[in-house]
C-alpha positions as CSV (number, residue, x, y, z in Angstrom):
1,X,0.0,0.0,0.0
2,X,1.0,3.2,-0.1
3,X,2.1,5.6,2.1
4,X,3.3,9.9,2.0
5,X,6.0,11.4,2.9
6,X,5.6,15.3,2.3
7,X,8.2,17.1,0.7
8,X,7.4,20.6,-1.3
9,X,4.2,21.9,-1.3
10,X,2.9,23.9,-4.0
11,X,-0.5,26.0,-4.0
12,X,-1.5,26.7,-7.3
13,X,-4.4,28.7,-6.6
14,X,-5.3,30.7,-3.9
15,X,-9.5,30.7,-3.5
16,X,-11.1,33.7,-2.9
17,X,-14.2,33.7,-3.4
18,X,-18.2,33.5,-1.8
19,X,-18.5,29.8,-2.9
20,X,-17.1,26.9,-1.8
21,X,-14.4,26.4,-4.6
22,X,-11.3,25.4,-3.4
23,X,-7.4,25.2,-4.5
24,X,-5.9,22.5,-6.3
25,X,-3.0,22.0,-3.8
26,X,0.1,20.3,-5.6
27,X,2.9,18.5,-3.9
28,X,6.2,16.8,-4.6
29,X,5.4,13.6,-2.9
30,X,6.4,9.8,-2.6
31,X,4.1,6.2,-2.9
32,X,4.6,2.9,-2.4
33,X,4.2,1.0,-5.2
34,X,4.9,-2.7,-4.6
35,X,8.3,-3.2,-1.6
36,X,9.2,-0.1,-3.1
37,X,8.7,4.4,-2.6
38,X,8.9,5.9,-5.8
39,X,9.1,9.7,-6.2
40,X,5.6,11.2,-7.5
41,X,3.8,14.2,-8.5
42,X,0.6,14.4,-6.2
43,X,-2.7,16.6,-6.0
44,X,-6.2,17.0,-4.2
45,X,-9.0,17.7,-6.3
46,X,-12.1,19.2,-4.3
47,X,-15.4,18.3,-4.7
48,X,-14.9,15.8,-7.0
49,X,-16.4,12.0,-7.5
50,X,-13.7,9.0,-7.3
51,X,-15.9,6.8,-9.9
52,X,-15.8,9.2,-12.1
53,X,-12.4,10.2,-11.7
54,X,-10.7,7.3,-11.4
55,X,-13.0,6.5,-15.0
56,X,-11.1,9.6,-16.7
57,X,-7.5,8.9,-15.3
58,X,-7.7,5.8,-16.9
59,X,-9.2,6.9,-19.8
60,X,-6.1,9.6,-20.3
61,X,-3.6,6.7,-19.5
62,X,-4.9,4.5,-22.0
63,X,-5.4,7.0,-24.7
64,X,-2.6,6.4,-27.6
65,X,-1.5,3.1,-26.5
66,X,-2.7,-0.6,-26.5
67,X,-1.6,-0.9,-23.1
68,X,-4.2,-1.1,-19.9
69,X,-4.4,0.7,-16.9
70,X,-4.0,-2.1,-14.1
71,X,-5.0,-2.2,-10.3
72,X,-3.6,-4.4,-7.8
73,X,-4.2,-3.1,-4.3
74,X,-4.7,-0.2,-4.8
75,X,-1.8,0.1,-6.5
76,X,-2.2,1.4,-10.5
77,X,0.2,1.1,-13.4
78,X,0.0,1.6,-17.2
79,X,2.9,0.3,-19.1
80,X,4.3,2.5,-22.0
81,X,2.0,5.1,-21.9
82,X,1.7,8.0,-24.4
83,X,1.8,11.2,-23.0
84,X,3.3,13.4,-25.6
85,X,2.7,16.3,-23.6
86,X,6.0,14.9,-20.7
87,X,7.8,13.1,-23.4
88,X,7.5,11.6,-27.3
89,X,8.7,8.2,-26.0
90,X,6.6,5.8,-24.3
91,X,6.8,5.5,-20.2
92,X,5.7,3.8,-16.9
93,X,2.7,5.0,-14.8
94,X,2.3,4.3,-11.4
95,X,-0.6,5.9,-9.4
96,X,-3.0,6.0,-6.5
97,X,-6.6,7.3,-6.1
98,X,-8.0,8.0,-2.5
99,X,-10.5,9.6,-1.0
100,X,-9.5,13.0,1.6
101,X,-12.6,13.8,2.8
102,X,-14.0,16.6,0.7
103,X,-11.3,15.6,-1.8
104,X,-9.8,13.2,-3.8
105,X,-6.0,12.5,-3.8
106,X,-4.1,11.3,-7.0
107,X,-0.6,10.7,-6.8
108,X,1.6,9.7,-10.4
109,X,5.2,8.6,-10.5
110,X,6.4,9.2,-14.2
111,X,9.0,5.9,-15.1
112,X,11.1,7.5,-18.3
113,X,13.2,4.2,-18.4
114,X,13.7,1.4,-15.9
115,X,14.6,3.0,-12.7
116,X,14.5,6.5,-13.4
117,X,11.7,8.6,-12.6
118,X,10.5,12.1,-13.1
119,X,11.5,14.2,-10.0
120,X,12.9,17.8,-9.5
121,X,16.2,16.3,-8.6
122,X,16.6,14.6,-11.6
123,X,15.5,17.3,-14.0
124,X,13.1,20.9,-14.0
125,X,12.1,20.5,-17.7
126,X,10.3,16.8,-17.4
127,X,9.5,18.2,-13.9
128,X,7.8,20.8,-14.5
129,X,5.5,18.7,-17.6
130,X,4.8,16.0,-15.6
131,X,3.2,18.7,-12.8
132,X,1.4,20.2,-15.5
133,X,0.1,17.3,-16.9
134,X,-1.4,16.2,-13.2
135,X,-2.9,19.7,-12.6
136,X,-4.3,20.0,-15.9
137,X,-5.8,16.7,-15.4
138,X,-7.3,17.7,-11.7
139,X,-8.3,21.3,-13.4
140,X,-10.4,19.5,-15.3
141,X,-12.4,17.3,-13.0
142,X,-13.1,20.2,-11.1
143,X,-14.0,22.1,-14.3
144,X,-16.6,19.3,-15.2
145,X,-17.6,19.0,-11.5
146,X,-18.2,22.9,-11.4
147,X,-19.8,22.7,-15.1
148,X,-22.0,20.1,-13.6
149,X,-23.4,21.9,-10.3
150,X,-23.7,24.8,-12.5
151,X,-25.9,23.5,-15.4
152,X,-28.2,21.5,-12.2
153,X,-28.8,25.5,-11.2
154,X,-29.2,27.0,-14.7
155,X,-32.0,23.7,-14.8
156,X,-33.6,25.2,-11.2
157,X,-33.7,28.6,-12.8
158,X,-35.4,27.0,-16.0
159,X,-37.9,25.7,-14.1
160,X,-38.8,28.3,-12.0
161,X,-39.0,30.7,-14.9
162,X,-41.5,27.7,-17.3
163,X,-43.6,28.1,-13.9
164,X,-43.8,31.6,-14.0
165,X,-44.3,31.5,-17.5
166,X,-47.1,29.1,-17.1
167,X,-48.6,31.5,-14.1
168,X,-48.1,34.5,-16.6
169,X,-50.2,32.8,-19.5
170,X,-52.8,32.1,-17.2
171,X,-53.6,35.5,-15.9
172,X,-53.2,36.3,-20.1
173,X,-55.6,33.5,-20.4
174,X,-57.8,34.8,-17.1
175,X,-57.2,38.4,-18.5
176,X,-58.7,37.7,-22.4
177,X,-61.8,35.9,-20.5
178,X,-62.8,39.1,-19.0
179,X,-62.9,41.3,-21.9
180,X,-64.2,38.3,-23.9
181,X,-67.0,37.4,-21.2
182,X,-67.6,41.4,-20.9
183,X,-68.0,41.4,-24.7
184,X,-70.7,38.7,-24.3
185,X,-72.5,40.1,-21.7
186,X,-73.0,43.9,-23.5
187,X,-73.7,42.1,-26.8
188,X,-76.5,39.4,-25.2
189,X,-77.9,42.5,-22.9
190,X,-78.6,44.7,-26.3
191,X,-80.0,41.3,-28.1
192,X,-82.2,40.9,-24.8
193,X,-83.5,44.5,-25.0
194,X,-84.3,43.9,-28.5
195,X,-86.2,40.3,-28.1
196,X,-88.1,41.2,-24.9
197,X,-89.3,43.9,-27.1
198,X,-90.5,41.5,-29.7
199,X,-91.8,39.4,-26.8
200,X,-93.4,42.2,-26.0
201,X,-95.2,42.7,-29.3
202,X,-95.9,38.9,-29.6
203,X,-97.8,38.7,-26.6
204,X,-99.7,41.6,-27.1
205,X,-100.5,40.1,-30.7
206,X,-101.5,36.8,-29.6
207,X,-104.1,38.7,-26.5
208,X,-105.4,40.7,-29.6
209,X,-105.3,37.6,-32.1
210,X,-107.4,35.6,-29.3
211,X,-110.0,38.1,-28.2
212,X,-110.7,38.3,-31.8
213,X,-110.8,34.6,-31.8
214,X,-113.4,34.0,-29.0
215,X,-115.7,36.3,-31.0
216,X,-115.6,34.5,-34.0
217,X,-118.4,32.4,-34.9
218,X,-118.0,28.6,-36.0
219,X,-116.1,28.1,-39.5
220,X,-113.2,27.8,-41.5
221,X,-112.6,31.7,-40.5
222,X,-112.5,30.9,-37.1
223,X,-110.4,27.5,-38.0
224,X,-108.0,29.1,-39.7
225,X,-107.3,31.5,-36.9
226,X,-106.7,29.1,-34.2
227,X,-103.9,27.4,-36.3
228,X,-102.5,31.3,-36.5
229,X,-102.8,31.7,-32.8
230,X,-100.9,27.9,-32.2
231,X,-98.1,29.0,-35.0
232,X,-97.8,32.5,-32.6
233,X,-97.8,30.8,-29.3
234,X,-95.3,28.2,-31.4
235,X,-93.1,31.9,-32.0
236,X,-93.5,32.9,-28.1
237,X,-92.0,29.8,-26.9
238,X,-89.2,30.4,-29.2
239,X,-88.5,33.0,-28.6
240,X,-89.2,32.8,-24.6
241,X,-86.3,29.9,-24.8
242,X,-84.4,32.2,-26.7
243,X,-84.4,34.7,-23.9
244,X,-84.0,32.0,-21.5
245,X,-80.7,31.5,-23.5
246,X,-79.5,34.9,-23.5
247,X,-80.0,35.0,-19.9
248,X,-78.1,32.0,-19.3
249,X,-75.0,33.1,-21.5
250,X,-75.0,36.2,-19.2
251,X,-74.7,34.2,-15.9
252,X,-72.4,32.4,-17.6
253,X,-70.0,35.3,-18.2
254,X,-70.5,36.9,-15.0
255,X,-69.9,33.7,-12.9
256,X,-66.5,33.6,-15.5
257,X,-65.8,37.1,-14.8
258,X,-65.9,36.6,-11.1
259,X,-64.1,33.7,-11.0
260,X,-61.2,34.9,-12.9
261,X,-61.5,38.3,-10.9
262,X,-60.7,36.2,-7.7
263,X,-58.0,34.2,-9.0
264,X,-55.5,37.1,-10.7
265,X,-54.9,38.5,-7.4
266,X,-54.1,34.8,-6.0
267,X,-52.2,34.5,-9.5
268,X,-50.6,37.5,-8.6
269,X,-49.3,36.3,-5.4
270,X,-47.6,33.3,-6.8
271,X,-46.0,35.0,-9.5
272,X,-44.5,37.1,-7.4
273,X,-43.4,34.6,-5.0
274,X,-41.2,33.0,-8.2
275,X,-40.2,36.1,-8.9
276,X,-38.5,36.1,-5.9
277,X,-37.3,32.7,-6.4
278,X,-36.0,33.6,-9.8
279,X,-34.5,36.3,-8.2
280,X,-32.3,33.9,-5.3
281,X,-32.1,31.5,-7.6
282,X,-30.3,33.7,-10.7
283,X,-28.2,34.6,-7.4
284,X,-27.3,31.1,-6.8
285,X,-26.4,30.5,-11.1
286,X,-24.0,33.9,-10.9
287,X,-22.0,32.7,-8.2
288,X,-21.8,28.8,-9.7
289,X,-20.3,30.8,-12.7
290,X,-18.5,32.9,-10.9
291,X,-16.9,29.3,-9.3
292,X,-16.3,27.9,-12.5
293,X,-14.7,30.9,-14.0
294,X,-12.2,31.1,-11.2
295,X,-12.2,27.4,-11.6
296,X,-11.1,28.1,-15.1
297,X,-8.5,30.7,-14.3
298,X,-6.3,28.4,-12.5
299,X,-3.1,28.6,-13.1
């Protein structure tokens, strides 16, 4: 198994910031790999998942080559790795991947050839690649991480906002049914006016029709004037249904009109309500960017 001996410590990032993101620390370090310490490169990635993590460091380590990434113990090591970016010749890996609490700690000893390893002792230049290639690797979990947490808020806002949206189309909705329902109830009002009028008339014609009609002596005359007064009274009731209808539609719009009258205000309140969730929440998605902006910036 492994164990650490400390050596060099190097910060690459001082945080400061409102959010939780916090530094990639770097170190010049040493693991046991096998009976034996080799001299390594290690860092702690905040935040970060070891499944996923430990997914993409194998992933990077196997790119170019044929060779596997394998695990005993613990203990990992990819045989002639390509990593262009530390060397054009084919090398050794040896790493470990632990959990630190609220961080994950990788640790890589480069093998150029047998027995020699990447270390500031034996050379700045391969040094100083082989550190960048570890950083940029935990720079980017942290990058996707911070990506991640970022895109679940931009989602939260999204929501919010197709609620409010929704809320906003009812009172539109609720809004339109007034004026429409208003519309109904002036137009039906002037139709009533204008068949209680003809009711009106009707009724007086069918009082005037009949008293003639009970006057009339027996005949076709007085046939043919009953089937006149049964095609009126036919018209009355008509027409009487047709009030009836009018009538109705009114109710019908006013009952609509107060209904929608009582629920705007309550509509009201809950938009406003996600208005100041939008609010907190496009709060929360400004300083998830800010995170992964300084997240990007690190150097």
């Amino acid at each position: 198994m492994k164990t650490i001996s400390l050596a060099v410590v190097f910060i690459f990032i001082s945080c400061a910031g409102t959010l939780a993101q916090k530094p990639i620390i770097m170190s010049e370090d040493s693991i046991k790999i096998g009976n034996g310490m080799l001299p390594a490169i290690s860092v702690l990635i905040p935040e970060v998942q070891y499944d996923k993590t430990l997914k993409n460091w194998t992933k990077l380590l196997e790119t170019g080559t044929k060779s596997k990434l394998m695990t005993e113990h613990s203990e990992m090591s990819i045989l002639g790795a390509i990593i262009k970016s530390i060397t054009p010749n084919a090398i050794n890996v040896y790493s470990v991947l632990s959990d630190r609490d609220s961080a994950l700690y990788l640790a890589a000893a480069f093998e150029l050839k047998k027995d020699v390893y990447i270390a500031r002792s034996t050379g700045e230049a391969d040094f100083s690649k082989a550190k960048d290639f570890v950083f940029e690797f935990a720079k980017g979990q942290y990058v996707d991480l911070a990506s991640d947490q970022l895109k679940a808020e931009e989602n939260k806002l999204k929501d919010l906002e197709k609620e409010l949206g929704s809320l906003q189309r009812d009172q539109s909705g609720m809004e339109k049914s007034i004026r429409k329902n208003n519309r109904t109830i002036e137009n039906e009002r002037d139709r009533l006016v204008e068949l209680n009028t003809q009711l009106t008339t009707l009724t007086q014609r069918i009082a005037d029709e009949r008293i003639q009609y009970t006057t009339m002596e027996e005949g076709l005359t007085k046939d043919e004037k009953e089937k006149a007064l049964k095609v009126l009274e036919k018209d009355r009731k008509k027409l009487t249904k047709t009030i009836a209808s009018s009538e109705k539609k009114i109710s019908k719009a006013e009952g609509a009109i107060k209904k929608a009258n009582n629920d705007i205000p309550r509509n009201d309140r809950i938009q406003e309500k996600y208005n100041e969730e939008i609010r907190a929440q496009e709060t929360v998605v400004q300083r998830f960017t800010d995170k992964l902006n300084r997240i990007k910036g690190y150097k």
